[in-house]
C-alpha positions in Angstrom: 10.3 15.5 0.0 8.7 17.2 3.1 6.3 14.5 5.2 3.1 16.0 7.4 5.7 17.2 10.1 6.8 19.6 7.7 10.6 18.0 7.8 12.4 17.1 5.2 13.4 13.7 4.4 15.2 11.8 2.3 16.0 8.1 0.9 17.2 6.1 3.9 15.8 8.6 6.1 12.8 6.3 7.1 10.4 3.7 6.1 9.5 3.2 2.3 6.2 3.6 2.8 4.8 6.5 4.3 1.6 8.0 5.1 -0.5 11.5 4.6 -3.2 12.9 5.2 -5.3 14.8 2.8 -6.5 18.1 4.8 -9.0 19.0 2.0 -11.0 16.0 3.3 -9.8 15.8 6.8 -12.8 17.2 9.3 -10.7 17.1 12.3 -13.1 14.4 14.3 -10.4 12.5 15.9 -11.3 8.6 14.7 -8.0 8.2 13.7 -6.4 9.8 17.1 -8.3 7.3 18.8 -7.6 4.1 16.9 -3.6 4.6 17.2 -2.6 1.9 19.2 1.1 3.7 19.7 -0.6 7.1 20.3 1.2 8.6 17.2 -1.4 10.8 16.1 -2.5 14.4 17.9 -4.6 17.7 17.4 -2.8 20.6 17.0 -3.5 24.1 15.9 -6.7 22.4 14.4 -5.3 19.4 12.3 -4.2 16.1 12.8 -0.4 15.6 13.0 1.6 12.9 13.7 4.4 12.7 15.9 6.8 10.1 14.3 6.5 8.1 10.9 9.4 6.0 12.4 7.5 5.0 15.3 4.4 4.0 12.9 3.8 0.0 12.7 1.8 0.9 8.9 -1.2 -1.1 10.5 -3.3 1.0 9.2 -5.8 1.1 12.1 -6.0 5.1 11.4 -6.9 4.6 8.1 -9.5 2.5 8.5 -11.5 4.7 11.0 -11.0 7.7 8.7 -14.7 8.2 7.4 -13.7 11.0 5.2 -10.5 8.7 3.8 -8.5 11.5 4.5 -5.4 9.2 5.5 -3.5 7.6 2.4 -0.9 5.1 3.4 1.6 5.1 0.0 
C-alpha cells in the first residue's frame, strides 16, 4: 500500500489508521494547512501533502475544516 507520500508501507509500519486525501475533490485552499496544530500538512507542486502520518495525533482538526471533505481519516 502506498500512503499520500507516495512510500510504501506496510503492517507495523505505522498507525492503523491512516488518512487520505481525495484530490478529485481537493481545491487546494489551504483550511486544512492551517488547522494542523503539529504543522503536518504543506503545498507543494499544487497539492496538499503531508509530511509524516507518524507524527499525526488523528485529531482530525484537518478534516473538519475541509469544506470540499476531501480528507478521509480510515
Amino acid at each position: 500500500m502506498k500512503n499520500n507520500e507516495g512510500k510504501t508501507i506496510s503492517e507495523g509500519d505505522g498507525p492503523i489508521t491512516m488518512w487520505t486525501i481525495d484530490y478529485k475533490k481537493c481545491n487546494v485552499c489551504g483550511e486544512c494547512v492551517d488547522a494542523c496544530k503539529a504543522r503536518l500538512l504543506k503545498i507543494k507542486d499544487k497539492r496538499i501533502i503531508i509530511t509524516s502520518q507518524g507524527d499525526c495525533s488523528w485529531c482530525g482538526d484537518c478534516a473538519d475544516a475541509c469544506a470540499s471533505d476531501a480528507i478521509v481519516l480510515t
